[in-house]
C-alpha positions in Angstrom: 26.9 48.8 -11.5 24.6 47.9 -14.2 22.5 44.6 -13.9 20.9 42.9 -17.3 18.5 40.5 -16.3 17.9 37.1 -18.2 15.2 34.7 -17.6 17.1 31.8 -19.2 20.9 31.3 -19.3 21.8 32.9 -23.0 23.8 30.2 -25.4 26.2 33.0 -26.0 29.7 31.8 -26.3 31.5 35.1 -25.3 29.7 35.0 -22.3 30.6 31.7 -21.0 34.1 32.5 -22.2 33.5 35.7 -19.9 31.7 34.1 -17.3 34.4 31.6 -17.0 37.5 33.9 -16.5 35.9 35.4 -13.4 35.5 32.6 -11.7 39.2 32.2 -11.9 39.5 35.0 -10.3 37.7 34.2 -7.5 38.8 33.6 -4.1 39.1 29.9 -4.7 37.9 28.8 -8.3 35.0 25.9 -8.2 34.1 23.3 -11.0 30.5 24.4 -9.7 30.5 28.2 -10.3 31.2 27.8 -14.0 28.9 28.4 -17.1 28.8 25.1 -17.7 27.8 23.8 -14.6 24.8 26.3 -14.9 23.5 25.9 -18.3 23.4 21.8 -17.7 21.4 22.1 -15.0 18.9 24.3 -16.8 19.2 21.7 -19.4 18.5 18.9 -16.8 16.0 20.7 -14.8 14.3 23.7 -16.5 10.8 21.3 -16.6 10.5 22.7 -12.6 13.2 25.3 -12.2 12.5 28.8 -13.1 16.4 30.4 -13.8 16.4 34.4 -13.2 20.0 34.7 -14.1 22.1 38.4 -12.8 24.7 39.7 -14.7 26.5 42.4 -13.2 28.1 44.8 -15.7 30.9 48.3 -15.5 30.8 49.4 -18.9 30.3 46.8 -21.5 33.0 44.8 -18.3 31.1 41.8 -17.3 32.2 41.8 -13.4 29.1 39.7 -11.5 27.1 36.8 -13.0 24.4 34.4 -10.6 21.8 32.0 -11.1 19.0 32.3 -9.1 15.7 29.9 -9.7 12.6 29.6 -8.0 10.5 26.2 -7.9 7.3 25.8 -10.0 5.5 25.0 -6.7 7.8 27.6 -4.1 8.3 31.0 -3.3 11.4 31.0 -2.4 14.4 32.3 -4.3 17.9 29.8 -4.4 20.8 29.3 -6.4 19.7 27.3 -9.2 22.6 25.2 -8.6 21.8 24.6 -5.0 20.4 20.4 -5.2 23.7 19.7 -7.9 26.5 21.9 -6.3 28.7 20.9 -3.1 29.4 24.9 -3.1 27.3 27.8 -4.4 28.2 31.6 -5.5 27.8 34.6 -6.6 30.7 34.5 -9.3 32.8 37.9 -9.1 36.2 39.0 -8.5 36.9 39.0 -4.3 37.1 42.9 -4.8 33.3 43.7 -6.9 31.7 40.8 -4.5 30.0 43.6 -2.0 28.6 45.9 -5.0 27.4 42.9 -6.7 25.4 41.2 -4.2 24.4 44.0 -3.2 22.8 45.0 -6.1 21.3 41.9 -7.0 19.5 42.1 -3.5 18.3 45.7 -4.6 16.9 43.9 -7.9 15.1 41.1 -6.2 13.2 43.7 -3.7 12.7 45.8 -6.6 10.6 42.5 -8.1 9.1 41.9 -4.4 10.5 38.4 -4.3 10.1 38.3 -0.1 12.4 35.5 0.5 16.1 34.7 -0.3 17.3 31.2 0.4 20.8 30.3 -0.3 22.4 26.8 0.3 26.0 25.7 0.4 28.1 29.3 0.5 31.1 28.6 1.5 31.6 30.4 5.0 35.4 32.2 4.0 34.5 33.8 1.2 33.4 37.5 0.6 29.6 36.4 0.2 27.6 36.1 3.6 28.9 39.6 4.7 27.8 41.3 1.6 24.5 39.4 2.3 24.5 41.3 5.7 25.1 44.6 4.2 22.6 44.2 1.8 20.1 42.8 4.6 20.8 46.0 6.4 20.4 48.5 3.9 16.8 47.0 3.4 15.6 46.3 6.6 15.8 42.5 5.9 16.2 39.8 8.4 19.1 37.5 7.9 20.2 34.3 8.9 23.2 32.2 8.5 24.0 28.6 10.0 26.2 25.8 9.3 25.4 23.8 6.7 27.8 21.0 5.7 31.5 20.5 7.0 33.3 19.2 3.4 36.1 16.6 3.9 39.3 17.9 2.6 43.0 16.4 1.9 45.0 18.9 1.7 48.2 17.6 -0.4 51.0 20.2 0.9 54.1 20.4 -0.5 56.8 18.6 -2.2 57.8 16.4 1.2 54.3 16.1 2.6 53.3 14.8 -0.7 55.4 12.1 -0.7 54.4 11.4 3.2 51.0 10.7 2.3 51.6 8.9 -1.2 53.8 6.5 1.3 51.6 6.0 3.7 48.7 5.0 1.7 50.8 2.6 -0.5 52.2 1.0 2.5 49.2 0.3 4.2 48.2 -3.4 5.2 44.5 -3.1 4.9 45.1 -1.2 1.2 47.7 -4.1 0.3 45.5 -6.7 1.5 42.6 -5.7 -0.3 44.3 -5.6 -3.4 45.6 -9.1 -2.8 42.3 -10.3 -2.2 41.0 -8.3 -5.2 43.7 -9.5 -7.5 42.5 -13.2 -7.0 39.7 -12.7 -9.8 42.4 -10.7 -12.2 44.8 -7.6 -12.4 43.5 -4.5 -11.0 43.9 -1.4 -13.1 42.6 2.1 -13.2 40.9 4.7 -15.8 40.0 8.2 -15.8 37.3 8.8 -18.7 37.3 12.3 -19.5 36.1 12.2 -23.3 32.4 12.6 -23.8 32.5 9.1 -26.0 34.2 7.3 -23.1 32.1 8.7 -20.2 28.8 8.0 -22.7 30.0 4.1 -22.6 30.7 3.8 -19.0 27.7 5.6 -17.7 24.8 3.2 -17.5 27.3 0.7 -16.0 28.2 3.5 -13.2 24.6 4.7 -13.1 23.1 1.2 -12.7 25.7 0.0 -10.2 24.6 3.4 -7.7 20.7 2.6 -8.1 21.4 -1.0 -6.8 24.1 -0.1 -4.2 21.4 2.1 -2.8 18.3 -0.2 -2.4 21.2 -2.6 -0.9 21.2 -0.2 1.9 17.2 0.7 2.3 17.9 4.2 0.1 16.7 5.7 -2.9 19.5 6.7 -5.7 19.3 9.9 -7.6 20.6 8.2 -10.4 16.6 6.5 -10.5 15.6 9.8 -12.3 16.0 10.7 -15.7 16.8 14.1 -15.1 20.0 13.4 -13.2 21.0 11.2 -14.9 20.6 13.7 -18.2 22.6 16.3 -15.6 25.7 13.5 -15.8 25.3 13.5 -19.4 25.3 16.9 -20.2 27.8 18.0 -18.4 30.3 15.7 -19.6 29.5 16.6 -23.5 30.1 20.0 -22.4 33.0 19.5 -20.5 34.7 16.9 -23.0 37.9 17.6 -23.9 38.5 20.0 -21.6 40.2 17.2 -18.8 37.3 18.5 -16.5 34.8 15.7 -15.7 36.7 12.4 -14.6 35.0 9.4 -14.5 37.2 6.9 -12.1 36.6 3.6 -12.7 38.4 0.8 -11.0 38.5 -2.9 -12.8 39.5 -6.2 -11.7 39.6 -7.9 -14.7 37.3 -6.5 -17.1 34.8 -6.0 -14.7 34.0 -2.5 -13.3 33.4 -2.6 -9.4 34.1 0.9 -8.5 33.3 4.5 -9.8 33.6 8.3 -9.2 31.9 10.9 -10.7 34.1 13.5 -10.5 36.3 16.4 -11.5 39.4 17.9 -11.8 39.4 21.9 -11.6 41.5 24.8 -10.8 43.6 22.3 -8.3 41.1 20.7 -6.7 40.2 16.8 -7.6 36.7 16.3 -6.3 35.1 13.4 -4.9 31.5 14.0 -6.1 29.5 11.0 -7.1 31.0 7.9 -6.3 29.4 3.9 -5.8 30.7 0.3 -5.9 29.2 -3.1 -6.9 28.3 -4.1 -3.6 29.3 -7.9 -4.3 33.3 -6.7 -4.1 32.4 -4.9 -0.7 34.4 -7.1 2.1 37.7 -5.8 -0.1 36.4 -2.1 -0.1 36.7 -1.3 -3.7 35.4 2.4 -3.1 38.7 2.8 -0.4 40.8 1.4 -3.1 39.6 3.5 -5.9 40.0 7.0 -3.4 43.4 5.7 -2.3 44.6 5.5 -6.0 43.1 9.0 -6.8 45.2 10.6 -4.2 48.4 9.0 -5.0 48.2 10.4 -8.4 47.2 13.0 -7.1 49.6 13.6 -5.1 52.0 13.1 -7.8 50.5 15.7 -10.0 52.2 19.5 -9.8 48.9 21.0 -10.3 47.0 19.4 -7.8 46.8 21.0 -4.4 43.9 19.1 -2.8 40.9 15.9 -3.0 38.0 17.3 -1.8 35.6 14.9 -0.4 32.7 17.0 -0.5 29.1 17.2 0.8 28.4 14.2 3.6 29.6 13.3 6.6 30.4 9.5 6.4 33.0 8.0 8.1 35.6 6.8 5.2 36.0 10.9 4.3 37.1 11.5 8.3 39.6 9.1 8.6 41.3 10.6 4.9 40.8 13.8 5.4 43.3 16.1 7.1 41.2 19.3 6.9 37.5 20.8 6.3 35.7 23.7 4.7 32.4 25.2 5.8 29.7 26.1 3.9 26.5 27.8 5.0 22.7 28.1 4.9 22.1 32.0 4.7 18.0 33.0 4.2 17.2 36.6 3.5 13.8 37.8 4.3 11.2 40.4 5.5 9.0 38.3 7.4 10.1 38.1 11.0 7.5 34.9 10.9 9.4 33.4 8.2 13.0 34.4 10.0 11.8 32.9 13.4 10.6 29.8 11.7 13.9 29.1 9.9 15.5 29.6 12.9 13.3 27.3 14.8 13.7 24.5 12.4 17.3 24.7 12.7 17.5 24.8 16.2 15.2 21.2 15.9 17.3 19.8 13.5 20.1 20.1 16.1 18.2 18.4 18.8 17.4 15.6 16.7 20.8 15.1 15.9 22.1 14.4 19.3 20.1 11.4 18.6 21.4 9.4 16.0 19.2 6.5 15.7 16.4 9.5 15.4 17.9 10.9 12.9 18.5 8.0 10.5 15.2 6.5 11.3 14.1 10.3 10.0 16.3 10.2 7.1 15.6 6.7 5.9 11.6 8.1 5.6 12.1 11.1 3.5 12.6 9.4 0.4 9.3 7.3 0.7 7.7 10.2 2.0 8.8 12.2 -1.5 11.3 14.7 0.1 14.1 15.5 -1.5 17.9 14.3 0.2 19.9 17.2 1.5 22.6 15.3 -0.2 22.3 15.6 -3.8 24.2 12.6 -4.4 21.9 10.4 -2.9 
């Protein structure tokens, strides 16, 4: 396998077209593994992110493509997705998946780049064994842990479908809210997918996230400019193509809930959602989900919500199935190996203490560490 190596993602339109058909051919297409998704977050975040992009080639047969980045201030080499993406990849068909990563591995010892750090693989693909091949053919230590556990409603078929569409309309609490809602005007539903509809609505959405956050003693992500550019730029590039979906929920004319989301390959995703926190004894954010899985539920071509990265509550008592991901590092320091493995192993401590653990999480953002949720 031939690999061309590009320090910035090229505006090449036959690539992305390229780029884009193997990822449907992957083991399960993501909104997050397309060409897209990459070049807006160069866009958003080139001013610290270094991209080292790996395109895998048979012939002139583009079979492999990953973006890699380092930080301007770190030595470690990620997905350059990895703070924006629920699930990270190397993009291939199931079957050229081994060879590829293989041979990306063999380019990044080749460049001496010591440490490989790779968040949010999803643990049943092809991926983290090809990671322990290619640790093993270069004497590399490896380790993979679980990383997040992602919600999932899984919509079944024709009958279960309509099982769960029923349920959620006949619920009380869902009815009452609506009741209570409906006191101030009609509730009604959009789902922006234009760029010029998404550009109107998204100060609004961004603006209500920032102050749902401090409500609750956290910092939004949607304070920075450069997410909020992410948002932008990914909707222009996306428009028209009925992939970015920005929910909104109105009673009245006002706006009191949003998601952030997208609809790809089967999958309607749950990614950035808030609600103006005045509505929030009538739940506006349960309201708007509920509605997204009836129609989605009523939709041929959707097969599943996904909830996502996060562990709250709300997503435990929808969902009706998870998916893994993993934390994989790749490195030849055992000192660095151990380490990572010790801070894991401490991380699972503190969480058998919960009040620990929030009182930990709370700091971080004052402290100027990053989230491991993005959408914080």
């Amino acid at each position: 396998m031939r690999i061309v190596l590009h320090r910035n993602i090229p505006e090449d339109p036959s690539l992305l077209r390229c780029w884009n058909d193997l990822v449907l051919q992957m083991e399960r297409p993501e909104v997050f593994y397309t060409c897209e998704w990459a070049l807006a977050v160069q866009c958003a975040y080139g001013s610290w992110l270094k991209p080292l992009v790996f395109l895998g080639y048979e012939g002139d047969e583009l079979v492999g493509a990953v973006c890699l980045a380092t930080e301007t201030a770190g030595e470690n080499m990620r997905f350059l997705a990895a703070d924006t993406s629920d699930y990270c990849e190397f993009v291939s068909r199931p079957q050229w998946r081994a060879e590829f990563v293989i041979a990306v591995v063999d380019e990044l010892v080749n460049m001496k780049i010591g440490n490989l750090a790779l968040a949010n693989l999803p643990e049943d693909s092809g991926t983290p064994a090809a990671l322990r091949a290619a640790a093993k053919k270069h004497g590399s230590h490896i380790y993979s842990r679980p990383a997040y556990s992602c919600a999932q409603i899984d919509l079944g078929d024709g009958n279960a479908r309509n099982a769960l569409k029923n349920s959620l309309v006949n619920k009380k609490k869902l009815r009452r809210y609506f009741r209570e809602l409906e006191r101030e005007g009609p509730v009604t539903f959009e789902h922006l997918q234009s760029w010029e509809q998404i550009r109107a609505a998204l100060p609004v959405f961004a603006d209500a996230h920032v102050a749902r956050f401090k409500a609750t003693d956290r910092v939004s992500s949607l304070e920075t400019a450069e997410r909020r550019h992410f948002l932008e730029v990914l909707a222009q590039r996306f428009s028209g193509a009925g992939v970015v979906t920005l929910s909104v929920m109105l009673v009245g004319e006002r706006p009191v809930a949003w998601n952030y989301g997208f609809q790809f390959c089967g999958s309607w995703f749950w990614y950035q959602p808030t609600f103006d926190s005045r509505y929030e004894e009538n739940s506006p954010g349960h309201c708007l989900l509920s509605r997204i899985v009836i129609e989605a539920c009523e939709m041929g071509s959707m097969r599943r919500v996904d909830l996502g990265l996060g562990a709250e509550g709300y997503k435990e008592r929808f969902a009706n199935g998870a998916r893994q991901t993993l934390y994989a590092t790749l490195t030849k320091s055992t000192v660095s190996h151990l380490r990572g493995m010790a801070r894991f192993r401490l991380a699972s401590a503190v969480r058998r203490f919960p009040r620990v653990e929030a009182a930990i999480r709370s700091a971080l953002p004052r402290l100027g560490h990053k989230s491991p949720d993005h959408r914080e």
